[in-house]
C-alpha positions as CSV (number, residue, x, y, z in Angstrom):
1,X,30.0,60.5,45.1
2,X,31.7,58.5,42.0
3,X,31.3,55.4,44.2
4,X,27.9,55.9,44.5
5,X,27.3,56.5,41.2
6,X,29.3,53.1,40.3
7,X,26.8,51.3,43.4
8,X,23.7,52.8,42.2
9,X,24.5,52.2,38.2
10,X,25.7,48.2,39.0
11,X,22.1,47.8,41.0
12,X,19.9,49.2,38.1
13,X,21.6,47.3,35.5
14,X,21.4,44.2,37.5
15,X,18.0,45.1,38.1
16,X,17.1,45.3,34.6
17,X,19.0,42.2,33.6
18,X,16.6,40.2,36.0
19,X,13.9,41.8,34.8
20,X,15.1,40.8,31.2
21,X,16.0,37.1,32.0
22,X,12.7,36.5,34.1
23,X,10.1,38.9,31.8
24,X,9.2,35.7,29.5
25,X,8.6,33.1,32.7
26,X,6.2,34.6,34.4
27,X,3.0,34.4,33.3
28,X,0.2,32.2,33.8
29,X,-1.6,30.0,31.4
30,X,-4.7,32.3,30.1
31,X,-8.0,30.8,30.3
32,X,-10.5,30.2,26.8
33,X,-12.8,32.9,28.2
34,X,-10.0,35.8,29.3
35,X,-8.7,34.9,25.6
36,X,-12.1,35.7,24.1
37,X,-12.6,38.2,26.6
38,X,-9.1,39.7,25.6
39,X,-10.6,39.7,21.5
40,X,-14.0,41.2,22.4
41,X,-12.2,44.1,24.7
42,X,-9.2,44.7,22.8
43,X,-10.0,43.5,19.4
44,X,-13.9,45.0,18.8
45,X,-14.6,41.6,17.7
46,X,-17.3,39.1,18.6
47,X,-18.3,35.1,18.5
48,X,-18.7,36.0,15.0
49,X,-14.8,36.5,13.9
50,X,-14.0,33.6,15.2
51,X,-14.4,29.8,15.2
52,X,-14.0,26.8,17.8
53,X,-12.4,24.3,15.5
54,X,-12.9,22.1,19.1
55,X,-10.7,18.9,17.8
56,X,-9.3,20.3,14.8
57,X,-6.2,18.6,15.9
58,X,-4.8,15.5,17.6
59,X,-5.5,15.4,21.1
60,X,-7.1,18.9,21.1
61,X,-9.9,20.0,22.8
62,X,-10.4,23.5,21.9
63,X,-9.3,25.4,18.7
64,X,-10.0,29.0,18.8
65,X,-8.9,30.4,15.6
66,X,-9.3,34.5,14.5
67,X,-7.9,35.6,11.7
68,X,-8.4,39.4,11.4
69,X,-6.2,40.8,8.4
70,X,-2.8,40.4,9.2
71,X,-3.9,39.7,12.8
72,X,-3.7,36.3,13.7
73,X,-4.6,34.9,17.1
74,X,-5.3,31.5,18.2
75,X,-5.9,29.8,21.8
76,X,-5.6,25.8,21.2
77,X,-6.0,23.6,24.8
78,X,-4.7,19.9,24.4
79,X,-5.5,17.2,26.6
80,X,-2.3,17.2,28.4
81,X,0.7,19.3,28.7
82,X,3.2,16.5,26.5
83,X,0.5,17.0,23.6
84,X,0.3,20.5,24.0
85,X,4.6,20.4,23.7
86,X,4.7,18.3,21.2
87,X,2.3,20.3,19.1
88,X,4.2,23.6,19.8
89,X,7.7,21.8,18.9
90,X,6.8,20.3,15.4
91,X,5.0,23.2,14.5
92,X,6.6,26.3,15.6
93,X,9.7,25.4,17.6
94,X,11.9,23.2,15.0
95,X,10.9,25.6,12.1
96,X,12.0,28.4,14.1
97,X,15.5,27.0,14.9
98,X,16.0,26.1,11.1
99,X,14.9,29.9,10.6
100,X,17.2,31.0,13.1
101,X,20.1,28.5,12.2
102,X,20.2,29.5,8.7
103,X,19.9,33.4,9.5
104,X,16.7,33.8,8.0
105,X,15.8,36.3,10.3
106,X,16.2,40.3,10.8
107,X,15.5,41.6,14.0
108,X,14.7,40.9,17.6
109,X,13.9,37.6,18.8
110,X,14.0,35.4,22.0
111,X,12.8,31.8,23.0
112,X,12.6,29.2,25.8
113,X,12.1,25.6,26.0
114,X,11.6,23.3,28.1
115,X,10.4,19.7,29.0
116,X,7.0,21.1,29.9
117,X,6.5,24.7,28.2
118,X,7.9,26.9,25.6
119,X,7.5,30.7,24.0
120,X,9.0,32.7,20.9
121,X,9.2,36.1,21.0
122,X,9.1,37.5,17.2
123,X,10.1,41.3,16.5
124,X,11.3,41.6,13.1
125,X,11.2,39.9,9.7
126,X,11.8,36.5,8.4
127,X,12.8,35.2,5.7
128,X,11.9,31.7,6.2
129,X,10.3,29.0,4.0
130,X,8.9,27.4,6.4
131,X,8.6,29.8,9.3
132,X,6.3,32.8,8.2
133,X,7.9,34.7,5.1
134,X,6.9,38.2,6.0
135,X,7.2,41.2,9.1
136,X,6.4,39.7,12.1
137,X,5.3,40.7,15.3
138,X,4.1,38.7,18.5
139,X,4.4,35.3,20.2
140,X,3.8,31.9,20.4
141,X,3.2,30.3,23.7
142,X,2.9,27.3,24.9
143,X,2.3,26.9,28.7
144,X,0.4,23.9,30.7
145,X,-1.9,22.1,28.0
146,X,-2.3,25.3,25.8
147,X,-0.9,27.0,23.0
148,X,-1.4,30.5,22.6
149,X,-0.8,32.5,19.1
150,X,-0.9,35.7,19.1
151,X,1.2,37.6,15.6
152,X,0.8,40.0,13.3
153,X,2.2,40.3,10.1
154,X,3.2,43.7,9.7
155,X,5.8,46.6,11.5
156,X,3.7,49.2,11.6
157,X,3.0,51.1,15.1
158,X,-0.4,50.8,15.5
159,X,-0.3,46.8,15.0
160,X,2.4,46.6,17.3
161,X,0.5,48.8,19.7
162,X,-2.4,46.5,19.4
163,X,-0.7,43.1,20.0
164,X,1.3,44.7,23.0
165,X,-2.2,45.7,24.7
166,X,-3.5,41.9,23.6
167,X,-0.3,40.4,25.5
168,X,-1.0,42.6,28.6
169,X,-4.4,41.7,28.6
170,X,-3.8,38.2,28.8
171,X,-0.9,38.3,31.4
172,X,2.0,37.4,28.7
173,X,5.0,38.7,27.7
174,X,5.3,40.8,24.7
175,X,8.9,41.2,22.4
């Protein structure tokens, strides 16, 4: 019976360490109208919280940008994946590993990179200059030619509650 115990305990925990490892790879790159689907349904809000900034920046085609108190989501499609990774490393990645380098960070974190698609997992709160000052909860994606932003700045449960369902509505990964 203790062996079996040992068997069974060694198989859930390497169950749940693949779980772990894989929970922030698989997910598919959402589409513009699942993301404003996902803010209508989830978010009570309409066309008229939010904006298409279209080419707001270089090489983007689409900018959707809500702002909704300390809510802050944002779907951004590039013309091509290297665009789309270059904008998610100048302007989240590298200020995130100076955040995390100089330990300006309590909490729970995780991230990925690679040659063609990124996330950060954010749980906690930063003390960064240049990489939100302030409770943070969320992710930012990047997956394909999009970026995805979906945060809020705050710890309290029911903002937590409501990013998690915005995650799981879109198919991604939440902290």
């Amino acid at each position: 019976m203790k062996m079996m115990k040992k068997v069974v305990s060694v198989v859930l925990l390497g169950a749940m360490a693949f779980s772990v490892a894989g929970c922030g790879k698989n997910y598919q790159v959402v589409s513009k109208k699942d993301f404003t689907n996902a803010l209508e349904e989830v978010c009570d809000l309409d066309e008229d919280d939010w904006y298409d900034y279209t080419t707001y920046y270089s090489h983007s085609e689409h900018d959707i940008d809500c702002y909704d108190g300390d809510f802050h989501y944002e779907w951004i499609q590039f013309d091509s994946n290297k665009h789309a990774m270059d904008f998610f490393e100048d302007h989240f990645y590298d200020d995130y590993q100076d955040m995390m380098d100089d330990k300006d960070f309590d909490g729970r974190t995780s991230s990925r990179l690679t040659d063609s698609e990124g996330y950060i997992l954010l749980n906690g709160e930063s003390h960064s200059d240049d990489f939100y000052d302030d409770d943070l909860y969320g992710g930012i994606f990047c997956k394909e030619d999009v970026v995805v932003i979906v945060l809020v700045r705050s710890d309290r449960d029911r903002d937590i509650d409501t990013v998690n369902e915005f995650l799981r509505a879109i198919g991604y990964p939440h902290p």
